[in-house]
C-alpha positions as CSV (number, residue, x, y, z in Angstrom):
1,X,24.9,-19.3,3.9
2,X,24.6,-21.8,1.0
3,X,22.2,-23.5,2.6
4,X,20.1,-20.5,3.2
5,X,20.4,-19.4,-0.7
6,X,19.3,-23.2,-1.7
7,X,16.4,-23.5,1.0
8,X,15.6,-19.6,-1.5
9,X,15.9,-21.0,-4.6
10,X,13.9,-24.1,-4.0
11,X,11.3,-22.0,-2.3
12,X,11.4,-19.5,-5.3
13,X,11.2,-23.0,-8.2
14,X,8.7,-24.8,-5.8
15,X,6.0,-24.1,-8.4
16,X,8.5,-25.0,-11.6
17,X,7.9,-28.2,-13.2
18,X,11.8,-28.8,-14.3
19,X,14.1,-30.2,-11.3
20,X,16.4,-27.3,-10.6
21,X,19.9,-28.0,-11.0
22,X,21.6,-26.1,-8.1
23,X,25.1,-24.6,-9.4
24,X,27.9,-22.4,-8.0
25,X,26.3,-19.5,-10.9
26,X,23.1,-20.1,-9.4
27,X,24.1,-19.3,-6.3
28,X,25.6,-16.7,-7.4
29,X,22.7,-15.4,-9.1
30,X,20.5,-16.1,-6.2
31,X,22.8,-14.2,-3.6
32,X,22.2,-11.0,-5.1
33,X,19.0,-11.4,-5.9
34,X,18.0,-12.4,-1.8
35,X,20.2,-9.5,-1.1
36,X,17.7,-7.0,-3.1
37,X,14.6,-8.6,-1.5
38,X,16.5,-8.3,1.9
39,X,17.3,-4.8,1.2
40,X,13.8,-3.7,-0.1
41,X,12.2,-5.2,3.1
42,X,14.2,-4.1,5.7
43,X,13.2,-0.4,4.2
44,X,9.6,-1.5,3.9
45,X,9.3,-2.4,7.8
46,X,11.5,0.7,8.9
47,X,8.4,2.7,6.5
48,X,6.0,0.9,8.2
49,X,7.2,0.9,11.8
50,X,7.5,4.8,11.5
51,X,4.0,5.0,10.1
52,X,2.9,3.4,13.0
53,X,4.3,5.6,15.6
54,X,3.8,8.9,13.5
55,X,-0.3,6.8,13.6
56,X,0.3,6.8,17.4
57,X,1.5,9.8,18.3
58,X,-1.4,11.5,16.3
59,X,-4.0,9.1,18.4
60,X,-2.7,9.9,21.6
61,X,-1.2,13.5,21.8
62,X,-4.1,15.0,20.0
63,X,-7.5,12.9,19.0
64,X,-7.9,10.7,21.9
65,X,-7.7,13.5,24.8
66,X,-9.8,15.9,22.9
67,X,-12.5,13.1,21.7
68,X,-11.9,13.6,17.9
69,X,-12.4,10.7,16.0
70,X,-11.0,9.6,12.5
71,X,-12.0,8.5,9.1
72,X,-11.9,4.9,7.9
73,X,-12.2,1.6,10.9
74,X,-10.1,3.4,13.0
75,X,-12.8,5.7,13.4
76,X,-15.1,3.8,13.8
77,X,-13.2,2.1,16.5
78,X,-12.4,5.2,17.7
79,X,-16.3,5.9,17.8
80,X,-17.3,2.4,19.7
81,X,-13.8,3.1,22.3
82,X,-15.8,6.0,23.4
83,X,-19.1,4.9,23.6
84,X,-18.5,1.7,25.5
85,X,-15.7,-0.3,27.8
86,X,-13.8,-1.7,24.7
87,X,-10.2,-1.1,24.4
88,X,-9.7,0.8,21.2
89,X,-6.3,-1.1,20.2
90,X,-8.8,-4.3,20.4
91,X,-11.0,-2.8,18.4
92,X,-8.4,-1.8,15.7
93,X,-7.2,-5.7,15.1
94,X,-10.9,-7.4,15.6
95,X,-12.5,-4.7,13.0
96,X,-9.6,-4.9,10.2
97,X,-9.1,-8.7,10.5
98,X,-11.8,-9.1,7.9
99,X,-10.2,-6.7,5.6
100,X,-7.0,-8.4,6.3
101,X,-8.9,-11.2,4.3
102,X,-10.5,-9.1,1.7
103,X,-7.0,-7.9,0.8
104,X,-5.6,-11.6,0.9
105,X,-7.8,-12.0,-1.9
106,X,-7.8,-9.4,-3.7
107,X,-3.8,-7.6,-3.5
108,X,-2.0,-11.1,-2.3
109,X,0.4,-12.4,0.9
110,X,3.3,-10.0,1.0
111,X,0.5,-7.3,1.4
112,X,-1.7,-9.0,4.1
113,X,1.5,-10.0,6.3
114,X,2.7,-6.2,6.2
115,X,-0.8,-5.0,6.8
116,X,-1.4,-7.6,9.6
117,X,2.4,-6.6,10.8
118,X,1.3,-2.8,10.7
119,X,-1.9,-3.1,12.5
120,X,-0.7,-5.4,15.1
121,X,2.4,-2.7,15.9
122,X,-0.2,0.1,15.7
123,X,-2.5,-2.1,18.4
124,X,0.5,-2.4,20.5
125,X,2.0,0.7,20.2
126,X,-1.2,2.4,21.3
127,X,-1.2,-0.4,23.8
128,X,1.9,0.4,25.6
129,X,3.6,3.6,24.9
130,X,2.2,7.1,26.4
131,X,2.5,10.1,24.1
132,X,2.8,13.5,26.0
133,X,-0.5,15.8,25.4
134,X,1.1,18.9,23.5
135,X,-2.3,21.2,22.9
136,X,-6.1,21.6,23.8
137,X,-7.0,24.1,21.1
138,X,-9.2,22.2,18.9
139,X,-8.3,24.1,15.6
140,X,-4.8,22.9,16.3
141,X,-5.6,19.4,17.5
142,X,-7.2,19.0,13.8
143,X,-4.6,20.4,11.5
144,X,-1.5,18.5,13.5
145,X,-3.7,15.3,14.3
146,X,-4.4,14.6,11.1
147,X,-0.9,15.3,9.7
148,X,0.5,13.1,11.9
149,X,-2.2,10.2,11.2
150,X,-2.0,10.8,7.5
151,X,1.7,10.7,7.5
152,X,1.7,7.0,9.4
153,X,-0.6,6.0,6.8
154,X,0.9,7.3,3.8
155,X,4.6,5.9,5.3
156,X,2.7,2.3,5.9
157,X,1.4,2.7,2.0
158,X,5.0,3.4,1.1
159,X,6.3,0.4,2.7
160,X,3.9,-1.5,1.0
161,X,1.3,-2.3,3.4
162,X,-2.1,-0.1,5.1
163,X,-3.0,0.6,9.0
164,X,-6.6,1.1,7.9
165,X,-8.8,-1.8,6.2
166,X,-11.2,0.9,4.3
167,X,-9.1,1.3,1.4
168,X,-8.9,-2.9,0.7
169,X,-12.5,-2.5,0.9
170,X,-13.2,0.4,-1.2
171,X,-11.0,-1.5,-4.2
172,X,-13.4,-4.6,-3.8
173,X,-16.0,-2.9,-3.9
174,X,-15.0,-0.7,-6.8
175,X,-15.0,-3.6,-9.1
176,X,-18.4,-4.9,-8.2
177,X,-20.4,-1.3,-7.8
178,X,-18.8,0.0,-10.9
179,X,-18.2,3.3,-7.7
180,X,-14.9,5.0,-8.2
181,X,-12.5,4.1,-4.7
182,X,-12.1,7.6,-3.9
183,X,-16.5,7.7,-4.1
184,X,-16.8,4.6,-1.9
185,X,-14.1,5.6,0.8
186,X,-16.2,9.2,0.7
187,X,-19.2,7.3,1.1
188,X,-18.0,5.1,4.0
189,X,-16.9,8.2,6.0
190,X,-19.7,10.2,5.3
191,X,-22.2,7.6,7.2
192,X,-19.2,7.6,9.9
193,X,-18.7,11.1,10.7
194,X,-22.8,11.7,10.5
195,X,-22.6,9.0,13.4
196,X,-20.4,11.2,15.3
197,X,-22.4,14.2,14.6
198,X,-25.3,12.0,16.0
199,X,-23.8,10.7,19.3
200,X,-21.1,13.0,19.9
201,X,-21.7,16.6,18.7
202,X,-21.9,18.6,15.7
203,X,-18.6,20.8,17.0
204,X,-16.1,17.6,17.5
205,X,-17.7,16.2,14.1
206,X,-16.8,19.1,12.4
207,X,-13.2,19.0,13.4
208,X,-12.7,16.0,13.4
209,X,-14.1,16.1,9.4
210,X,-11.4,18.5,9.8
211,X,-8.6,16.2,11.1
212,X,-9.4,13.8,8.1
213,X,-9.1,16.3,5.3
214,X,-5.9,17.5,7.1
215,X,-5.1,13.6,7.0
216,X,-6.1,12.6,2.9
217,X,-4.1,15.4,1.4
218,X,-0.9,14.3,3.8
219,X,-1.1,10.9,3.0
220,X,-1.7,12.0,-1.0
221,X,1.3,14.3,0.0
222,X,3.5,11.1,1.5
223,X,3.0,9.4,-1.8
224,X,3.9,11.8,-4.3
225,X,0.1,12.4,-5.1
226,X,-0.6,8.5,-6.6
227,X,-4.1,8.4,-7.1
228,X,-6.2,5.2,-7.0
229,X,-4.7,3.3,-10.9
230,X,-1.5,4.4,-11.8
231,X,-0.4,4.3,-15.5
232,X,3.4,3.0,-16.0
233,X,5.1,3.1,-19.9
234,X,8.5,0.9,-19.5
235,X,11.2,1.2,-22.1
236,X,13.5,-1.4,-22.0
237,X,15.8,-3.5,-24.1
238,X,14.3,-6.3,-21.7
239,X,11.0,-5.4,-22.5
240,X,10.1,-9.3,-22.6
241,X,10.8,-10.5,-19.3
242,X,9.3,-7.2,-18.0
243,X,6.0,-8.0,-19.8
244,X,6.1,-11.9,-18.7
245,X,6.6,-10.4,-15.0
246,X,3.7,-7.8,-15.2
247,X,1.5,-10.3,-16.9
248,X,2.1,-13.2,-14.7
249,X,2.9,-12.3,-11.5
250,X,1.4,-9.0,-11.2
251,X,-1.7,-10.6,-13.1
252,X,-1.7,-7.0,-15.1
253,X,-2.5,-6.6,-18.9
254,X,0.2,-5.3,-20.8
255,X,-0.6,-3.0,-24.3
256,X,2.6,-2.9,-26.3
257,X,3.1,0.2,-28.7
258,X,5.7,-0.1,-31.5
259,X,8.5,2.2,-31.1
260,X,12.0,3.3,-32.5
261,X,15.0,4.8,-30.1
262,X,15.7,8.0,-30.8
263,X,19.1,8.3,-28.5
264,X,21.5,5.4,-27.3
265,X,24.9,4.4,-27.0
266,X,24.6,2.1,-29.6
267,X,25.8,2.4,-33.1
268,X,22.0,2.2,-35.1
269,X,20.3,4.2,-32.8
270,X,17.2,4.3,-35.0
271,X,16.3,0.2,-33.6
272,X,12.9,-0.8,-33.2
273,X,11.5,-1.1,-29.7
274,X,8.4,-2.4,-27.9
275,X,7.6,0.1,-25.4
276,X,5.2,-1.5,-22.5
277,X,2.0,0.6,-21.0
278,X,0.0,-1.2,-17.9
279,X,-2.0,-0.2,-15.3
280,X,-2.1,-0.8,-11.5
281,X,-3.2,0.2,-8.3
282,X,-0.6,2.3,-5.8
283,X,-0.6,-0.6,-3.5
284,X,1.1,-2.3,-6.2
285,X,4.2,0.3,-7.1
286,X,6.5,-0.6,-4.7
287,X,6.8,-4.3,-6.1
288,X,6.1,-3.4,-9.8
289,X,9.7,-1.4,-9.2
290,X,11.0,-3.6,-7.6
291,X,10.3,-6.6,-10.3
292,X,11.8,-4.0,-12.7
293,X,14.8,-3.2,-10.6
294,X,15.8,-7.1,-10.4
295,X,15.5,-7.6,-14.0
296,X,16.9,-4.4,-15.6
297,X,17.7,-1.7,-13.6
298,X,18.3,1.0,-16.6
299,X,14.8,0.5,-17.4
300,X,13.1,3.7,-18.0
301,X,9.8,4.1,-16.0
302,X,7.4,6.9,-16.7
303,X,4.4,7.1,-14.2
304,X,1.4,8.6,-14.2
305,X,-1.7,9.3,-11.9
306,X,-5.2,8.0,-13.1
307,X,-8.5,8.8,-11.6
308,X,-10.6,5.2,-12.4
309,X,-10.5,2.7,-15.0
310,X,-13.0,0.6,-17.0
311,X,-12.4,-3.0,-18.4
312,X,-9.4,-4.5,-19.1
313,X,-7.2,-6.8,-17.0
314,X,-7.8,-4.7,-13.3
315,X,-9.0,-7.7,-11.7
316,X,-6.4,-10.1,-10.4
317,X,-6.0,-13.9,-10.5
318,X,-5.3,-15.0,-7.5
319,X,-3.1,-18.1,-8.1
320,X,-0.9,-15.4,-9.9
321,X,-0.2,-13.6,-6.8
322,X,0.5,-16.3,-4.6
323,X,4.3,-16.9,-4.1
């Protein structure tokens, strides 16, 4: 076990200039700390995993036997599936890998290997298991297809990865179009379903535009209704490490507002405060309370859902995010 919490502490200092001086303390230190990480993983790939079979069972007990197709690449791999020999969980791994990329870039590793763990499981879940055919009426194929797909995406968000590339794409292009995400992933499915309409019919494009909208406001359900930015005001006594954390591993800009407590255990209760206010996207919650969690875990937290932003620091530095 000590071994294992060295080989973690080296790996977490391998970017320190100062030698790091490996104590019993340290250890210590480091043991609960890997326990934490452990901990918040193991939840993230039980999120995921479930995501992908909720994913699954949506596919293949009610859009795949009644040719409905979904938003986003999986449907437009659902789309090509149909309209030539290519296995669709193919399809699903070749057509994200260069959103796997995109996001590399853009979010950092711990999201790629969870979104490149997600999709592969989706691929071979498809792959192997059979799902049982539960309905052919197409008004019910929609409403429950859709819940199920956008309750494997919204678990996979949760967990702190995507099955679907179109998001990673829409917040890439958001910062160079000056588009909203929500305008661009519109956009995207627009030209897909108008393909359906085209080389399917009208009827299954209309429910499957159907399935989608039954899909978006499940997955907006799954995750508490986070919108593209969310706006987070920390109040801590720790407010310092917190704002070195956001600022250089999240690669966020902090605004600090001058403030006083007005209730506390402690005997001047009237004490200055800096109280923190930063913005991120929703793939980025999960970790932003985690960070918080590891350094003070009476922090108070206030969130907040944001529409779009201008300016400021929303794009990342990507040497910040690598670990």
């Amino acid at each position: 076990m000590n071994k294992l919490l060295d080989y973690f502490i080296k790996y977490k200092s391998s970017h320190s200039e100062h030698k790091i001086n490996i104590s019993n303390h340290l250890r210590a230190k480091s043991f609960l700390e890997f326990k934490l990480i452990l901990k918040r993983e193991t939840i993230n790939v039980f999120l995921i995993l479930v995501g992908v079979c909720s994913s699954s069972f949506g596919l293949k007990s009610f859009l795949l036997p009644n040719n409905f197709i979904d938003g986003g690449i999986t449907g437009v791999s659902l789309l090509i599936s149909k309209l030539g020999a290519i296995n669709l969980p193919i399809l699903i791994v070749v057509l994200n890998i260069p959103f796997i990329f995109m996001g590399y870039r853009q979010i950092g590793k711990s999201f790629v290997i969870k979104t490149s763990f997600g999709i592969i499981a989706l691929a071979v879940c498809l792959l192997i298991f059979n799902f049982p055919i539960l309905t052919a009426d197409k008004l019910l194929v929609s409403v429950f297809g859709g819940f199920f797909m956008g309750a494997g995406i919204g678990l996979a968000m949760r967990g702190g990865g995507v099955i679907d590339g179109t998001e990673i794409m829409a917040i890439s292009l958001s910062k160079k179009t000056g588009l909203t995400i929500g305008d661009i992933i519109l956009l995207v499915n627009i030209v897909i379903f108008s393909f359906a309409a085209w080389l399917l019919s009208l009827e299954t494009c209309l429910y499957s535009i159907l399935a989608y909208l039954c899909a978006s406001k499940t997955v907006d359900f799954i995750i508490e209704g986070i919108e593209e930015y969310t706006g987070v005001t920390i109040i801590s006594a720790k407010n310092e490490k917190i704002r070195l954390m956001i600022t250089e591993k999240l690669g966020r800009g902090v605004t600090i507002y001058r403030g006083a407590k007005g209730y506390g255990k402690t005997e001047n209760k009237k004490d200055d405060i800096d109280i923190l206010y930063s913005v991120i996207t929703r793939l980025e919650v999960a970790k932003l309370n985690a960070e918080i969690e590891k350094i003070d875990p009476s922090a108070f937290v206030i969130m907040n859902s944001i529409k779009d932003t201008k300016g400021g620091m929303i794009k990342k530095r990507i040497q910040q995010l690598k670990k």
